[in-house]
N, C-alpha and C positions, 0 to 999 in steps of 0.2 A: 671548687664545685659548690652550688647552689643547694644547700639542705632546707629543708623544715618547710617548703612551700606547701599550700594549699592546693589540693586536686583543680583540676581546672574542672568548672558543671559539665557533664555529659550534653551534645550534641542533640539535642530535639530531631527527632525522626521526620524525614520531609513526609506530611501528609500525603496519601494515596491522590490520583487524581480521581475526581467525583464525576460520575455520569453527567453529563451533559455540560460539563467545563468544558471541555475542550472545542473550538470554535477554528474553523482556518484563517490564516489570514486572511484580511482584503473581505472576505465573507462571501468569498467564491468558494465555487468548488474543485477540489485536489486532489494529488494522487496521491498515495500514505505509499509509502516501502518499507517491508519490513522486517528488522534483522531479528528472526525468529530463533530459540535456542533447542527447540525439541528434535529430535531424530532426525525426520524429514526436512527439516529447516534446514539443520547442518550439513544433510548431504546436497542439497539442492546450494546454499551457499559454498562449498566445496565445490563440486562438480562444476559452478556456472562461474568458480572464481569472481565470487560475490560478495560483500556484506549483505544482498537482500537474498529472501525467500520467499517474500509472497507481497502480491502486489491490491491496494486495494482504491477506493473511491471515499472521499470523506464530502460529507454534503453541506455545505453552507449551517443548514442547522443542526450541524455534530453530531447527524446519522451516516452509517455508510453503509454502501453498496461494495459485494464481494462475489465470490465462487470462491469456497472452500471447501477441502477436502472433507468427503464426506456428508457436506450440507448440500452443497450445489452454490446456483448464483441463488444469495441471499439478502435482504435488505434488514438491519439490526438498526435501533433507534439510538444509540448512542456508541461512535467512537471509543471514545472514555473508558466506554466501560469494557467493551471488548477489547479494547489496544494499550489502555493508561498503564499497563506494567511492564511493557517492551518497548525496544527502542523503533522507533520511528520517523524515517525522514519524510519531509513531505514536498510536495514538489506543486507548480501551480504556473500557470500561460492565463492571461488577458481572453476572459470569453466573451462573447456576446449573448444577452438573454436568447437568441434561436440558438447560439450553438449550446449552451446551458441544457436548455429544455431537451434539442436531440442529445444528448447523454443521457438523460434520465430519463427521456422516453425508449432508449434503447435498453436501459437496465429494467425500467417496468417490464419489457417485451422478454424481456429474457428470465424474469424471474425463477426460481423454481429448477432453472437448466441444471442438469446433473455436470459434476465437477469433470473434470479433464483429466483423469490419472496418467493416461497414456503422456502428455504433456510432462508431469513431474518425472517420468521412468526414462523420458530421454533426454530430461536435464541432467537427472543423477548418473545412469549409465553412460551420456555422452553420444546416443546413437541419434541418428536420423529419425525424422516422427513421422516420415511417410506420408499421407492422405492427411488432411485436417480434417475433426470428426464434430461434423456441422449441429450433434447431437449433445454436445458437452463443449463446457468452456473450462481450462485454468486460469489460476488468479491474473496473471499479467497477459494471458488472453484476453480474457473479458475487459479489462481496462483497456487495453490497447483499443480492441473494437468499439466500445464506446466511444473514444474520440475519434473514430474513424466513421461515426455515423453522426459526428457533427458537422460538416466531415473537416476534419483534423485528422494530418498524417505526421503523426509524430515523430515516423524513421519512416522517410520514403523508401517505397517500393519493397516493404515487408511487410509480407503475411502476417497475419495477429498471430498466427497458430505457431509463428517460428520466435515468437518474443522471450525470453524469461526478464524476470522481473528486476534485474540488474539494467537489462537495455533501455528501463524508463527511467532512468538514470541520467540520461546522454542526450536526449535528445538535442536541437541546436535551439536558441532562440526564437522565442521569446521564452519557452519553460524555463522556469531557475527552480531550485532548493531554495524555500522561504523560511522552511523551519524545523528543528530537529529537537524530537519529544525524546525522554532520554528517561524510561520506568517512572513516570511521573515528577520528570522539572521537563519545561518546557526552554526551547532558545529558538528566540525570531534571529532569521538572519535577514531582515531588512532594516 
């Protein structure tokens, strides 16, 4: 056995990510997943047999657009700063500047919308959601419909209002997973 070595230097702490670091690839804009750890998170990833729980929009310049509980749909100026300490896949398709803009003109129209609880209660319980309630969006609602008013159908012939935020997961080509943010290190997977 090896005696008398020298400690080896303790591991420098990876720096936090900083507001407005984080940028999509391509410098398009993408859909963020995200495997959240709080209450909610874990039953809605339980329940929907998921790593994600909430689905959101990251903007070319490292703002995004959401519906979250309790805010509603919101627009925040920095990713980073809201998301840089969970993990995060993000996911992105080939837009054209018009289908670009109808996304973002559809989250401007929507701002403000109160969140979707009834959405999270029958991912968790498992039941049917009944009526879609044109008065509130949840998080993989809202996303979903955004690319439905570019018009991008990301899962034919489903209602936004039946999405959870695993299903933006799946869709077929041309979407891929480009890059997964992991509490602040980042991995491009292209």
């Amino acid at each position: 056995m090896i005696t008398n070595l020298p400690p080896l230097p303790p591991v420098p702490p990876v720096p936090p990510v900083q507001p407005g670091i984080y940028l999509p690839p391509n410098g398009i804009l993408s859909a963020g997943l995200v495997m959240g750890s709080d209450d909610v998170s874990v039953l809605i990833e339980r329940f929907t047999r998921s790593p994600y729980s909430h689905a959101l929009l990251i903007l070319p310049d490292g703002s995004l657009w959401e519906s979250a509980p309790g805010k509603g749909v919101q627009h925040l100026p920095s990713f980073a700063a809201a998301y840089g300490d969970q993990k995060v896949d993000v996911f992105q398709m080939p837009l054209s500047d018009a289908q670009t803009a109808a996304i973002l003109a559809f989250c401007q129209s929507r701002n403000g919308t109160p969140y979707a609880w009834k959405g999270d209660a029958a991912f968790v319980t498992g039941g049917g959601m009944g009526d879609p309630d044109p008065g509130s969006l949840f998080c993989s609602e809202f996303v979903f419909a955004a690319f439905q008013a570019a018009p991008i159908d990301l899962l034919a012939n489903i209602p936004a209002w039946l999405v959870p935020p695993a299903a933006l997961a799946y869709p077929t080509p041309p979407w891929r997973k480009v890059a997964a943010l992991n509490q602040a290190s980042f991995t491009s997977l292209q």
